[in-house]
C-alpha positions as CSV (number, residue, x, y, z in Angstrom):
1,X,183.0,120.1,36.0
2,X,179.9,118.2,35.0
3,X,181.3,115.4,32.4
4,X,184.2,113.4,33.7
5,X,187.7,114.8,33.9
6,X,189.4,113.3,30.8
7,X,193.3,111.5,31.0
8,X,195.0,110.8,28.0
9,X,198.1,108.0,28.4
10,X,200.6,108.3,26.0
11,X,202.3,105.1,26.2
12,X,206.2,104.7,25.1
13,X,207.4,101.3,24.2
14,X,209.4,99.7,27.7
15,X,207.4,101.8,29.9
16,X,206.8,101.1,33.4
17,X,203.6,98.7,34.1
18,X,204.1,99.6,37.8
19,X,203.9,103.6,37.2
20,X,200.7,102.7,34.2
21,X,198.8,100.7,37.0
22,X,199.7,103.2,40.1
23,X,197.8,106.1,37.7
24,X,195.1,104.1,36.4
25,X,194.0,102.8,39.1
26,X,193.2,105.6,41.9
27,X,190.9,106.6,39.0
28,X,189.1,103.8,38.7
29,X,188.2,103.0,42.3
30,X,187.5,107.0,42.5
31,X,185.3,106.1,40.4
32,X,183.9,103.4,42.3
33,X,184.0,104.4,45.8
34,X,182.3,108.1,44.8
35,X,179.4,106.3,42.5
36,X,179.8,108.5,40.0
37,X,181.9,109.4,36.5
38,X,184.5,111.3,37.7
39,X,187.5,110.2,36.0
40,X,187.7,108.9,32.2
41,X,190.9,107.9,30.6
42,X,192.5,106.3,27.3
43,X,195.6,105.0,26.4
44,X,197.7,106.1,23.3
45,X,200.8,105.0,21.0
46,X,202.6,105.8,18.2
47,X,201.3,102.8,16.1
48,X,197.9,103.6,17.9
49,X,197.3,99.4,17.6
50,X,199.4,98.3,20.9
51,X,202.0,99.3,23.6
52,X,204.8,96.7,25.1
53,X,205.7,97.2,28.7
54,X,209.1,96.7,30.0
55,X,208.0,93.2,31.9
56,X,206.9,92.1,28.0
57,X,203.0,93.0,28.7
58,X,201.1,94.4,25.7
59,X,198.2,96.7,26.7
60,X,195.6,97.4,23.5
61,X,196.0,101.2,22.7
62,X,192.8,103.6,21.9
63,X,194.6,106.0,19.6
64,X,197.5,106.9,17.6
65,X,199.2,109.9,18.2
66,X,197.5,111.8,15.0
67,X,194.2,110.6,17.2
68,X,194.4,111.8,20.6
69,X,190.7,113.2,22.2
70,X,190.5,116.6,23.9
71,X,191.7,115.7,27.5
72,X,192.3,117.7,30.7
73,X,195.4,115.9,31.5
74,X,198.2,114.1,29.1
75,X,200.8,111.8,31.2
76,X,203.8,110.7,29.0
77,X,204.5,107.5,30.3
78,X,208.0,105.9,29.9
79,X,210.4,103.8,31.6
80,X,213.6,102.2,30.5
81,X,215.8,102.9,27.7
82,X,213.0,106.4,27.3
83,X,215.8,107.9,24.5
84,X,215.6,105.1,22.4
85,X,211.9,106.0,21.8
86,X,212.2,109.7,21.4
87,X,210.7,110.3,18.1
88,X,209.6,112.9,15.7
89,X,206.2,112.0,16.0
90,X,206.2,111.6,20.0
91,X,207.7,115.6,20.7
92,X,205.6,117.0,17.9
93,X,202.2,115.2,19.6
94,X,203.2,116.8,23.0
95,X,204.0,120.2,21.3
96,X,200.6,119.6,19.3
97,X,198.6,119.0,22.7
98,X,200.6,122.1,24.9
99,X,199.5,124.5,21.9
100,X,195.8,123.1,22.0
101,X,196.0,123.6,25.7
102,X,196.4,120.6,26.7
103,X,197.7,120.1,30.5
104,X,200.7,117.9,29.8
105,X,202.7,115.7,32.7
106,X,205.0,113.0,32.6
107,X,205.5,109.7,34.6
108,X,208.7,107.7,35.6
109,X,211.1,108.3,32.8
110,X,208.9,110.5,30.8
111,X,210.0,113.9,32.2
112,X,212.7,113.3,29.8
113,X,210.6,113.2,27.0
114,X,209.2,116.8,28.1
115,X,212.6,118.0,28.5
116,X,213.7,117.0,24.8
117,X,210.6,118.9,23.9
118,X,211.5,122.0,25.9
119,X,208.6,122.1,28.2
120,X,211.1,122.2,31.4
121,X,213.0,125.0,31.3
122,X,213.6,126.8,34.8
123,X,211.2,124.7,35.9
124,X,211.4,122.1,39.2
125,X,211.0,118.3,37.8
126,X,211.1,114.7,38.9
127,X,211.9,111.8,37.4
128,X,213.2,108.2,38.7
129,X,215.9,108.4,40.7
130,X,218.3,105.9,38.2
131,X,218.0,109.2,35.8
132,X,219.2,111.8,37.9
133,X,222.6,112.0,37.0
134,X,222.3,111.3,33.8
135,X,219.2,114.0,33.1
136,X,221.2,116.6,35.0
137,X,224.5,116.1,32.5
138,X,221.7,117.2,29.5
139,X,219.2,118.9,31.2
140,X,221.2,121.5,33.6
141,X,218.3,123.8,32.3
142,X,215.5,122.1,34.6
143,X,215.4,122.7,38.1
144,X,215.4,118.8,38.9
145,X,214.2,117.7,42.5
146,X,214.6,114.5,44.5
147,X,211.3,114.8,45.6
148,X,208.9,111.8,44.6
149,X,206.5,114.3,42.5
150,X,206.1,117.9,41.7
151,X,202.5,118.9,41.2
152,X,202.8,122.7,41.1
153,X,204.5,123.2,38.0
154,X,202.8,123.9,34.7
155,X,204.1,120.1,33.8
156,X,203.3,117.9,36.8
157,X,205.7,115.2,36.9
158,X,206.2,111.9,38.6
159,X,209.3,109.7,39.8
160,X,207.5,106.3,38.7
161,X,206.8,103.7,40.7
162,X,204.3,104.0,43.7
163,X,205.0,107.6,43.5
164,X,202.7,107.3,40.1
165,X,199.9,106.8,43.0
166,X,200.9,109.5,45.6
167,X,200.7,112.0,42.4
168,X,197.2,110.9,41.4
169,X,196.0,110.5,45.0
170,X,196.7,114.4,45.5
171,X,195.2,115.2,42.2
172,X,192.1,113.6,44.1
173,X,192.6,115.0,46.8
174,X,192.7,118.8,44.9
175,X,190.0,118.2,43.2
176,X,187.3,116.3,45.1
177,X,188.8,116.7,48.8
178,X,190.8,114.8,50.9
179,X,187.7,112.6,52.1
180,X,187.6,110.4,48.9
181,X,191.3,110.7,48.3
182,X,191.5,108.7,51.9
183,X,188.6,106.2,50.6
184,X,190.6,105.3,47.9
185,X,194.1,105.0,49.2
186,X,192.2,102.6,52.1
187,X,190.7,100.6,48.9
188,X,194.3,100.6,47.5
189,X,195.7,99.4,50.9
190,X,198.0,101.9,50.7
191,X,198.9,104.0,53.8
192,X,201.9,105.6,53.4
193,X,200.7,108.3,50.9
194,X,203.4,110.9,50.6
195,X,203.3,114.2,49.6
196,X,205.6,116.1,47.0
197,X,207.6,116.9,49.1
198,X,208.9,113.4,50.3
199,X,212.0,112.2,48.8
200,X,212.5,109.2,46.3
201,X,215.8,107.1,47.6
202,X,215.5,105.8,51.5
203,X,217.5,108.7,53.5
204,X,220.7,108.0,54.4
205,X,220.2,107.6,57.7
206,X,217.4,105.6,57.2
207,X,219.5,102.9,54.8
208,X,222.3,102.6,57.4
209,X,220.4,102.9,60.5
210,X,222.4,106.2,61.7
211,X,221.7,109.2,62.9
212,X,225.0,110.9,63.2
213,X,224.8,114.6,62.1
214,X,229.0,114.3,61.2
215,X,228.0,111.6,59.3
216,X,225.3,113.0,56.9
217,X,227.4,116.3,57.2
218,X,229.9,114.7,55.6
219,X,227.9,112.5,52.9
220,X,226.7,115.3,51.7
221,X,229.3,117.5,51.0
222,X,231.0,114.5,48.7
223,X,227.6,114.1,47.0
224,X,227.8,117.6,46.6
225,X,231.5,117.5,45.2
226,X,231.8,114.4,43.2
227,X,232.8,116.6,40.3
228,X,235.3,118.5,42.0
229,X,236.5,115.8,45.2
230,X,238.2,117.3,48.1
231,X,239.7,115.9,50.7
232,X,238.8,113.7,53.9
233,X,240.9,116.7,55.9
234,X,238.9,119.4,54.7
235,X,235.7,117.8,55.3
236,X,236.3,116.9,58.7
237,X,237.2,120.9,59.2
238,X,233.9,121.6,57.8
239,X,231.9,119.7,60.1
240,X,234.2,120.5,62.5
241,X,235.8,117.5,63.9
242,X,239.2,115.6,63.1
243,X,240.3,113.7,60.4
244,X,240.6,110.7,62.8
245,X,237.5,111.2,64.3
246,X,235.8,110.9,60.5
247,X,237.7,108.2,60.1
248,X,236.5,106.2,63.2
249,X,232.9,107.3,61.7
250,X,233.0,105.8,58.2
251,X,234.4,102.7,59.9
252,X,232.4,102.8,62.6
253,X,228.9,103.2,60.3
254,X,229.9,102.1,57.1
255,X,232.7,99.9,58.0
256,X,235.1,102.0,55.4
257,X,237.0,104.9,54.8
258,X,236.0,108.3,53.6
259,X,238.1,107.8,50.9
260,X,237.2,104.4,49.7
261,X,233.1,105.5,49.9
262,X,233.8,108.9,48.2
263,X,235.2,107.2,45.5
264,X,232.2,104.6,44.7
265,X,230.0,107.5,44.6
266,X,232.0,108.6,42.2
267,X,232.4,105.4,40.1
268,X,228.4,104.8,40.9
269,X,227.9,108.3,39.5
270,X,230.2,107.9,36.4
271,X,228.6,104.1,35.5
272,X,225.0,106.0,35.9
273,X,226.6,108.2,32.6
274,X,228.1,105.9,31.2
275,X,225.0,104.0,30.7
276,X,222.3,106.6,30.5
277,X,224.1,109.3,28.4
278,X,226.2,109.5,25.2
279,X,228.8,111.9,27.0
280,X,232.8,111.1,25.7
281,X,235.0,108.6,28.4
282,X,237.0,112.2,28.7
283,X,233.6,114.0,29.7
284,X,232.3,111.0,32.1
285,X,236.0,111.6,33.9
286,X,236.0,114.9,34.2
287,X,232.4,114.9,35.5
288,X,233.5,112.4,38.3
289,X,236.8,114.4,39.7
290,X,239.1,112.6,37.2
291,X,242.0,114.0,36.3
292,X,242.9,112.2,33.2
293,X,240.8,109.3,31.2
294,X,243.5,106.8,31.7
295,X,243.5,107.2,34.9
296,X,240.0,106.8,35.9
297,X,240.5,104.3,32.9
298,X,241.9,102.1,35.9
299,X,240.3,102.7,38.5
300,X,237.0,101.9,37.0
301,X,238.2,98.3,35.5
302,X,239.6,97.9,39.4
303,X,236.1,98.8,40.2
304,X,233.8,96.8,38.3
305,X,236.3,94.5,36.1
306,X,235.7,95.8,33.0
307,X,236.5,99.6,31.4
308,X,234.2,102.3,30.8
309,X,234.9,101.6,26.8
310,X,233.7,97.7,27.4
311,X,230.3,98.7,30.1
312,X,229.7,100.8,27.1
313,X,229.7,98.4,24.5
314,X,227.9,96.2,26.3
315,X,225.0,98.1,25.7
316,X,225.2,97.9,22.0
């Protein structure tokens, strides 16, 4: 490709200046470090003047949506609060650019923007981590992965953050090797690149300085159940040891019990929908391992002192 590979940012109100700088940027100083045009980009939103970041930064736009250029690549760049902002004129500008060809990706939030639109069906996503529970509840359609990026989809897609950078540094590295993909992570400082395959959250072992296989066994067979809880006793049996002996682990690691930490994933998971989703109290119950809403009702106020109704309304 003689003329510079083009990038098109559509930027959503409240989206993520860490995730706009960690994509920019690589370009730039490939740019730079290579002496030549590879990369050119511009920046996009629906009023086509300005977009406001979700630190209060306003970045001067190029285009309105009814404006774009012909680009290679279009990222959708959101962050927090993304289905405020979904708008008739944001899904039928990425259905306009997929029918003209258009590659079209999406950053931090913004693989829920692609999902409204209907571009991720059967396929493997990633988005930030705070969105996962809530983007599985209405998107059980996609195929959505932990990993930090996914870059071998039709619709690349990034978990925000730093991970913005580890996306663009392999697009780099793809298409103009991994020698100047190195030169500019070294100009970036940055050298922990990861590849797609890397996971978003610290590992479990990592965040509690374990190693215990019984113990991540077990941690992942409630993350695995949340919905549908079973008991300490049966999870011991399925990593094979005793009850007792679980319990001397959760104590020993986490100083608690595997039925006090099984129960705040499940009250983490349900505030997570209770936040990021519209679903009924009854729904967010049921979707935790709650038999009844008054009951988890109580346990939630217990919890985090107020009810689900009130952390609701608080949003309003």
């Amino acid at each position: 490709m003689d003329r510079p590979r083009h990038f098109t940012f559509l930027l959503i109100e409240e989206f993520s200046h860490l995730a706009f700088s960690c994509a920019v940027e690589p370009l730039r100083i490939a740019n730079l470090v290579s002496g030549e045009d590879l990369y050119s980009w511009s920046f996009a939103s629906e009023n086509g003047e300005t977009a406001t970041c979700s630190n209060g930064s306003v970045t001067l736009v190029h285009h309105g949506f009814d404006t774009l250029p012909k680009s290679d690549q279009l990222f959708a760049l959101s962050g927090i609060h993304m289905r405020n902002h979904v708008t008739k004129p944001l899904l039928a500008t990425l259905r306009r650019e997929k029918a003209r060809g258009t590659a079209v990706g999406a950053l931090c939030s913004g693989a829920w923007l692609l999902a409204e639109a209907g571009f991720l069906d059967g396929m493997q996503a990633a988005i930030h981590w705070e969105y996962h529970d809530a983007f599985t509840e209405q998107f059980p359609e996609v195929n959505l992965v932990r990993s930090v990026f996914v870059a071998d989809e039709k619709h690349m897609t990034a978990s925000g953050g730093t991970a913005t950078a580890d996306l663009m540094l392999s697009l780099i590295d793809r298409w103009q090797g991994s020698d100047l993909a190195i030169a500019v992570a070294d100009q970036m400082v940055y050298n922990a690149v990861r590849n797609a395959t890397a996971e978003q959250r610290v590992s479990l072992q990592s965040r509690n300085g374990m190693r215990n296989p019984h113990m991540a066994k077990a941690i992942q067979m409630m993350q695995d159940t949340l919905e549908h809880p079973v008991s300490p006793a049966l999870i011991a049996g399925e990593i094979g040891i005793s009850t007792r002996q679980l319990e001397r682990l959760f104590g020993k690691y986490l100083n608690s019990s595997p039925k006090k930490y099984y129960m705040e994933m499940r009250l983490e998971r349900a505030r997570n929908l209770l936040v990021q989703t519209e679903a009924s109290i009854t729904d967010v119950a049921l979707a935790c391992g709650f038999e009844s809403p008054g009951h988890f009702s109580r346990v939630y106020r217990t919890a985090f002192g107020v009810t689900p109704h009130l952390q609701r309304s608080k949003l309003g």
